[in-house]
N, C-alpha and C positions, 0 to 999 in steps of 0.2 A: 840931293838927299830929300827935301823938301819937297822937290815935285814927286818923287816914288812915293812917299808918306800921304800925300795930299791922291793921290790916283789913289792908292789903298784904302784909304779912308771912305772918299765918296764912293767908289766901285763895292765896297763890302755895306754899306749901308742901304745904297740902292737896291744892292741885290737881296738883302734881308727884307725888307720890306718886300721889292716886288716878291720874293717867295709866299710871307706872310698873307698878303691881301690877295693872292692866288686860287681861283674857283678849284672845289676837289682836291685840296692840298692834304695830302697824308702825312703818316709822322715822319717821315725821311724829310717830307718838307721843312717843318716847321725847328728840326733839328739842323737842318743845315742853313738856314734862317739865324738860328739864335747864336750858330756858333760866328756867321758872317757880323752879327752884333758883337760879339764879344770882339771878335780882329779887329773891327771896325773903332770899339772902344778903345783896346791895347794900344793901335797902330797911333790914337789921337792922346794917348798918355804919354808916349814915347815922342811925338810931333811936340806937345807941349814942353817937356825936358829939353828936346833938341834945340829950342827957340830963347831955353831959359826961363821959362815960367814958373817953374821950379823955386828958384830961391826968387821970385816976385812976389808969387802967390804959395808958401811952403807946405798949404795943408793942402798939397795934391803930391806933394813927397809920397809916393810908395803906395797911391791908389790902384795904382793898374799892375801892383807887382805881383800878385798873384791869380792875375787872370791864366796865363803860360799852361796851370795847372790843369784848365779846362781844355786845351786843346786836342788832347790825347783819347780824353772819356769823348768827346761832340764825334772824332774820328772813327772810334769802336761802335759809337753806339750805329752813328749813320749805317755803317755795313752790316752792322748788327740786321736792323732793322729793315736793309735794304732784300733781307732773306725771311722775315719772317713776316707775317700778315696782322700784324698789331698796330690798335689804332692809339696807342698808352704806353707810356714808360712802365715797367713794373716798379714795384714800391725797390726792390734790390738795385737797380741801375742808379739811384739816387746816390748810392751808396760812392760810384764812382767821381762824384762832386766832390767827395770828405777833405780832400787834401786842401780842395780850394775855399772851401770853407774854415777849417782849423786855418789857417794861414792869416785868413782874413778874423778869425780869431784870435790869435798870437800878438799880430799885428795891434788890435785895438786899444792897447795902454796908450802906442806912438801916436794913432791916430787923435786921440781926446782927450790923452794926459799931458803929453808934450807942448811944451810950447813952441812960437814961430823959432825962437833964436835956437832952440837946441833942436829942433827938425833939420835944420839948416847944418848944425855941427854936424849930428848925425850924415847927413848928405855926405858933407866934404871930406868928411873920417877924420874931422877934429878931437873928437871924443869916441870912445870906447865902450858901449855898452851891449847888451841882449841882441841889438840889433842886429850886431855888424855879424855875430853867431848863427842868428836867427838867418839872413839873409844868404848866409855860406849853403846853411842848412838845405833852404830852399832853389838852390840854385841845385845840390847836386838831386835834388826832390826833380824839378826839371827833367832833369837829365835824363834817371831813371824813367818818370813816368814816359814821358817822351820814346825814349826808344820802347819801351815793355808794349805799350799800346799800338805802336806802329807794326811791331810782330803780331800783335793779336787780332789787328785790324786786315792785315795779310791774310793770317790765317782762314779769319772767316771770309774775308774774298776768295779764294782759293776752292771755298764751300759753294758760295753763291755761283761762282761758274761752274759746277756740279750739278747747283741746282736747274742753273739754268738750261743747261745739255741735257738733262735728265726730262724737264719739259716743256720745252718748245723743240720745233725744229727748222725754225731760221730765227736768227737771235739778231737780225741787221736792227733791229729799232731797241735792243736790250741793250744798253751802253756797258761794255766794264772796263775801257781801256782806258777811259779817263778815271776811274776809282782805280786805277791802278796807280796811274800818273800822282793821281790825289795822295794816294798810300807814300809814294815815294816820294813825292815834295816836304810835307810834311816830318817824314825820317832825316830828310835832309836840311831840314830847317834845324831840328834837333841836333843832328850831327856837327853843323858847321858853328854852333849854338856850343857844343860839346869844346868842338877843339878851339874857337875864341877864347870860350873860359877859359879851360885848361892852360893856354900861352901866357893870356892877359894873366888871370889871376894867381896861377900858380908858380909859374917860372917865371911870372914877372917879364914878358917880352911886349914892350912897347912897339904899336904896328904903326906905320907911317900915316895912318890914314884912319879915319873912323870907321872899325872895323866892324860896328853896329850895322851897318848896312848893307854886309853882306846875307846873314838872316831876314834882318827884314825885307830887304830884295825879293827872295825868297818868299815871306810870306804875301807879299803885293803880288807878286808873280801867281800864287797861287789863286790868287781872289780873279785876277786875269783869266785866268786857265778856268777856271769855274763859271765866268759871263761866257767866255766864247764857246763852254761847253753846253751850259742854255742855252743858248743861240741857236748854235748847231746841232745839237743832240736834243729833242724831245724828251727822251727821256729823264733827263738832268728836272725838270718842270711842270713831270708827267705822269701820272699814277700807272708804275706799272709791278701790277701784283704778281708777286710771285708764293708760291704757297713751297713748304721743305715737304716734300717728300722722304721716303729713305732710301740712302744712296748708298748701295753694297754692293760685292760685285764678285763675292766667292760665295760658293757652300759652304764655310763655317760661317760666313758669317751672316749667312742665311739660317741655318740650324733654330732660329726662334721662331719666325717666321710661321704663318697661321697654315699656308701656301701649302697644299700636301702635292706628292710627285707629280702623282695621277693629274688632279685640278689644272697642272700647271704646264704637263702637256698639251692637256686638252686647250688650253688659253693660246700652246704657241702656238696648234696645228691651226685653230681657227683667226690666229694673227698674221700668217703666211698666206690663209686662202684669202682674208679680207686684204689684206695688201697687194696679191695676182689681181682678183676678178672687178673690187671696188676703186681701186687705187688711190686712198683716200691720201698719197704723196703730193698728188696734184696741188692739193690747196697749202699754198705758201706760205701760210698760219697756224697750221696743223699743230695740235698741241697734242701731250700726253693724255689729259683731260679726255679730251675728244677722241681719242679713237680708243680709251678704256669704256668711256661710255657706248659706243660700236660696241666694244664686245660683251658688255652687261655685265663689267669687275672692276677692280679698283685699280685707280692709278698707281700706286704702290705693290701690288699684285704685277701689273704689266710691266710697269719696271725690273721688279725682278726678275720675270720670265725672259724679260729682252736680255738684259745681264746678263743672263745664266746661261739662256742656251742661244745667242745670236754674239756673244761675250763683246760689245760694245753698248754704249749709251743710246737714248732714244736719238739725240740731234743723228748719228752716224749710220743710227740704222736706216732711221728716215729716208738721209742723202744719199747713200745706197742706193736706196730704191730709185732715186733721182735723176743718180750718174747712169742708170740703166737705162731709165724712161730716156735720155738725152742721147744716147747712146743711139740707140734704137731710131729715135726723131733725127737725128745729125745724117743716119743712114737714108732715109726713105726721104727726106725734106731737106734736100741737098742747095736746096734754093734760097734757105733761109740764113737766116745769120748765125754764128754760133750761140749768141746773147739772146736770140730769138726761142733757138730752140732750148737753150735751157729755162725762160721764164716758162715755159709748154709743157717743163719737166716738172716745174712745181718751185723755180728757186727762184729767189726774190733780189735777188744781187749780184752782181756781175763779181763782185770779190768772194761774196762766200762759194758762188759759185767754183771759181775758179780752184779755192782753198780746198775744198770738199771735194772734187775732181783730181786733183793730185795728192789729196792722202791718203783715197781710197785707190786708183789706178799708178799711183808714183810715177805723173808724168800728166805734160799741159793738156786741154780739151784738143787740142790743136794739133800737138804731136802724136796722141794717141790715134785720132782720126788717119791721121798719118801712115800710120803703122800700118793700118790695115787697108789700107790701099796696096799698100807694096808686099 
């Protein structure tokens, strides 16, 4: 137990810092920074209890009890912000802190009216006051915020990969499968958090074993999952801007839309001859940005048109064009590798490649080459 707690601890402090003192740090930084301090603090609150410091030193009784409460808002906001191009919290997101604030309000009679011996009664559950209410209160506060924000933090993932399909079209340096990972440790921290209490505290089932460590496992785990994901992943340590667009994909729900028929034709006839004769697919960074500016209209504008009348996302129309260009190269450049000719194609990774290849053809680079031979 002790060594998990002691990893968690330095691992989440290290990493806050190294984020903090990081050249070009954006707010996703400095958010995922402050929340690595705050685990960092909980994790050495809960070290301390486990060791007994607790009734050594009693005015740290209940210092870190309502940190819990911040984990859910640091979670929402990072993805929040992971989609939108803000260098500032708005004055509204503060608002998301309230719970752990009042708490730590609540709290303050215990913390500076109490004395050491009745901190301590309180502790054992010798005595019976506000607290022992108060602390019920906050536990099932946990609970809810905990799961409410991990659906919400979901959701706007669910957005960001929208946004991101919408403009780039190779996403191998856009990480989202570790903020998925992230989304779902986190739920699960909560969860296992959820049913401890619920045995412990409500049914009264005594576990064989300190069952505290199965959550905090969980959260070490997560702090883990987050260094090897800097490590590994640039992005995790890396300003990478994404701007929201609008992401529609019917005529109603175009119908506001500034975009008139005519306009919008004309945008797609001249997006089909620049993507024959210029093949602006080629370049494996090709953004929506960049080929709205080719055609002298807004990225929001050509998003629509790709929508509407190509009825996929920019990443898919892109690779389309890709799976063709390799199509074509795999024929005449029979010499080359298959991984050859798809970077030739414009695609930047032998997985996306591969992905993008069989859910537009439904079926491997390999197989399909195949096919037509015989």
């Amino acid at each position: 137990m002790e060594i998990v707690l002691n990893i968690g601890i330095v691992l989440s402090i290290f990493l806050g810092i190294l984020l903090f003192s990081k050249k070009d740090k954006v707010l996703t930084d400095n958010l995922l920074a402050a929340w690595l301090f705050v685990i960092g603090i909980h994790l050495t609150g809960y070290f301390l209890f486990h060791k007994g410091y607790w009734e050594m030193y009693p005015h740290l009784i209940g210092v870190t009890a309502p940190l819990p409460f911040l984990y859910g808002p640091f979670l929402y906001l990072y993805v929040l912000y992971s989609i939108k191009n803000n260098s500032h919290l708005r004055k509204v997101d503060y608002l998301h802190f309230l719970p752990a604030l009042l708490s730590y309000f609540l709290m303050f009679h215990f913390f500076f009216f109490y004395s050491t011996k009745k901190k301590v009664q309180v502790y054992k559950g010798t005595i019976d006051d506000y607290n022992g209410t108060l602390a019920s209160i906050m536990l099932v506060g946990f609970i809810i915020s905990g799961i409410t924000y991990t659906i919400l933090a979901y959701i706007k993932l669910v957005k960001r990969e929208k946004v991101v399909q919408e403009s780039f079209s190779d996403t191998t340096r856009i990480n989202l499968k570790w903020l998925r990972y992230t989304i779902i440790g986190i739920g699960l921290f909560f969860l296992v958090g959820t049913i401890v209490s619920i045995l412990r505290e409500v049914i009264g089932f005594q576990f064989p074993f300190n069952a505290d460590i199965l959550f905090y496992s969980i959260i070490v785990g997560f702090i883990v999952f987050t260094g090897y994901s800097g490590i590994r992943q640039q992005d995790l340590f890396a300003n990478t801007s994404i701007q929201e667009i609008e992401l529609v994909k019917t005529e109603s729900e175009y119908k506001n839309s500034s975009l008139k028929k005519d306009d919008a034709t004309k945008i797609h006839d001249e997006l089909l001859e620049l993507m024959k004769e210029d093949k602006p697919y080629l370049n494996p960074k090709l953004t929506i940005s960049e080929l709205a500016q080719d055609l002298s209209t807004s990225t929001n504008h050509l998003s629509q048109v790709i929508n509407q009348y190509e009825k996929v996302n920019f990443y898919d129309f892109v690779n389309k064009y890709r799976v063709e260009e390799f199509i074509e190269n795999a024929q005449n450049n029979s010499e080359f590798s298959l991984l050859a000719n798809a970077y030739d194609s414009g695609f930047n990774s032998k997985s996306t490649f591969n992905t993008a290849f069989k859910k537009i053809k439904s079926v491997t680079p390999s197989q399909y080459l195949s096919s037509l031979k015989s």
